[in-house]
N, C-alpha and C positions, 0 to 999 in steps of 0.2 A: 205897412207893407214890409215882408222880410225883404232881406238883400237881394236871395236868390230870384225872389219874382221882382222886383225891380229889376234886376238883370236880365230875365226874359222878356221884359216888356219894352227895355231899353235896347235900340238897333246899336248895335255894334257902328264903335267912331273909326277903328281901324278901317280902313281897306281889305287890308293882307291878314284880316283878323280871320280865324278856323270859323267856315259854319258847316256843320255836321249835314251829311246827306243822307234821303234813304238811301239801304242798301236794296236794289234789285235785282243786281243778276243772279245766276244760278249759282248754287255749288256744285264743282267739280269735281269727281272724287276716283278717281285712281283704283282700280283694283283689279287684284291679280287671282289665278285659280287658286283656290282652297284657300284664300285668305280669311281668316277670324271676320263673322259678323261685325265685331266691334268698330271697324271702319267704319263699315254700314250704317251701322244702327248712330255713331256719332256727325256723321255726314248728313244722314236724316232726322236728325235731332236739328241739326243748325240750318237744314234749309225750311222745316218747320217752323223752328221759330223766326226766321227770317219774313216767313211766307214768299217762296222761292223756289222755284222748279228744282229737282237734283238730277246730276246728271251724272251718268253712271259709265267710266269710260276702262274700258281693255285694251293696252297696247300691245301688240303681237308684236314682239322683237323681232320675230325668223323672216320681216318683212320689210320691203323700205317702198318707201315713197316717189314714182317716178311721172314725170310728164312726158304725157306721147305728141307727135307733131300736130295733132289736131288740138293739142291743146287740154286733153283731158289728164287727170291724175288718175294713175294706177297702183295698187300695191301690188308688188313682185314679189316674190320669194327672194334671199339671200341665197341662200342653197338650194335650190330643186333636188338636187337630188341626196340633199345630204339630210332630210329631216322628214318624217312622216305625221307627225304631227297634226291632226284632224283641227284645223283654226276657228271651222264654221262648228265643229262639234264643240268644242274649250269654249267658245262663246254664246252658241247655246245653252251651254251647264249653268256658265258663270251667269243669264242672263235667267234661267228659272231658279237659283240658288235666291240670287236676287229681288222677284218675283214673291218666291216662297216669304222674305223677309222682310218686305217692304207693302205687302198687299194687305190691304186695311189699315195703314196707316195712317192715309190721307196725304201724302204725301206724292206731290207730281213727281215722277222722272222718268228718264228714258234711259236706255241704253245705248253706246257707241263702241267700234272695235275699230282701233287705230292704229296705222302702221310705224314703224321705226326703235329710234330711241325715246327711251319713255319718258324722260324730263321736256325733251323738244316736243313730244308731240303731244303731252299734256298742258305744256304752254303755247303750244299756237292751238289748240282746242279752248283754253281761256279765254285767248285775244281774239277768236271768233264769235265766241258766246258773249263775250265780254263776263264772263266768273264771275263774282266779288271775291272767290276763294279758291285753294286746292285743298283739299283732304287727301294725304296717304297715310298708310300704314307704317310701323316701323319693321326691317325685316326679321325672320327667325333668325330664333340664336343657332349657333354650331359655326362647324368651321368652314361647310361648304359655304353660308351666308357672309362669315368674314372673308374669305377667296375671293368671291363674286366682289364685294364692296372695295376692294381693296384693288380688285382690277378694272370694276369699271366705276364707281364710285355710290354714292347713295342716290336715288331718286331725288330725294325730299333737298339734298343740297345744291345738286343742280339745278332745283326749279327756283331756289331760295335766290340763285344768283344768275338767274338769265331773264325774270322775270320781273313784274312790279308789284306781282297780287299777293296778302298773304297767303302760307302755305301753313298746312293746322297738321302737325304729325302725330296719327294715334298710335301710342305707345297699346304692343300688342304682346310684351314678355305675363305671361300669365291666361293669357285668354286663346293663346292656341291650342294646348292641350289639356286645358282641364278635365279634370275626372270628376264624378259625381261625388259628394260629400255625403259617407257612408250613414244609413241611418241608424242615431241611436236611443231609438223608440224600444 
């Protein structure tokens, strides 16, 4: 008998010794308008192989999260009047974009449109679902994307440090605007 199947066949003498579990919750994956497939498509790759639902979530910033006295949760708008913004339209888009790339795949998922800040509201949709995971994307390059990070910070670091699930960041420099590779037939 090699070592290794004597190890398997042997129960663990620790206690506190690691035993490996399935992974069954969902992947959750974070995505914004016009973001590169490649989130997608690597977000669908890992709940594939997992064999695991994906879950497909839009956080509407222009909105926050309020309780009414009866007890229900509503999103509000930040500004009413300072944003025109179509919410039900942008999640619409994002949600036949998604459709278009995800169908025949075999892969389960749904789609959700979430209110607030997107790290918080990506991590209590985790701790609802119970995830095994986050997937986001990393953002565009320029400088209105360094501005933004720089004022309000990264997604992917605030979920790293408020949460306990791993967070999978798909590096997106290359896959947002590629051109077609001229043919030279």
């Amino acid at each position: 008998m090699t070592e290794s199947a004597a190890n398997e066949t042997r129960p663990a003498q620790d206690p506190a010794a690691y035993v490996p579990r399935r992974i069954t919750g969902p992947v959750l994956m974070g995505v914004v308008p016009g973001q590169p497939l490649a989130v997608a498509h690597r977000a669908a790759d890992l709940a594939h192989s997992l064999n695991v639902k994906l879950i497909c979530a839009y956080v509407d910033v222009t909105t926050y999260l309020a309780e009414e006295p009866d007890g229900r949760v509503e999103a509000r708008l930040i500004d009413p009047d300072g944003i025109d913004d179509d919410i039900e339209g942008i999640s619409a888009g994002i949600r036949e974009r998604l459709q278009d790339a995800l169908e025949g795949t075999g892969v389960r998922w749904s789609f959700v449109t979430l209110a607030g800040d997107p790290a918080r509201a990506l991590g209590q949709m985790a701790e609802s679902t119970d995830a095994s995971l986050i997937v986001v994307g990393t953002r565009e390059r320029g400088f209105g994307a360094r501005l933004e990070e720089l004022l309000v910070g990264s997604v992917a670091v605030h979920l790293t440090h408020r949460q306990h699930r791993p967070v999978l960041v798909v590096p997106l420099a290359g896959h947002a605007k590629r051109r077609p590779k001229p043919d030279r037939g």
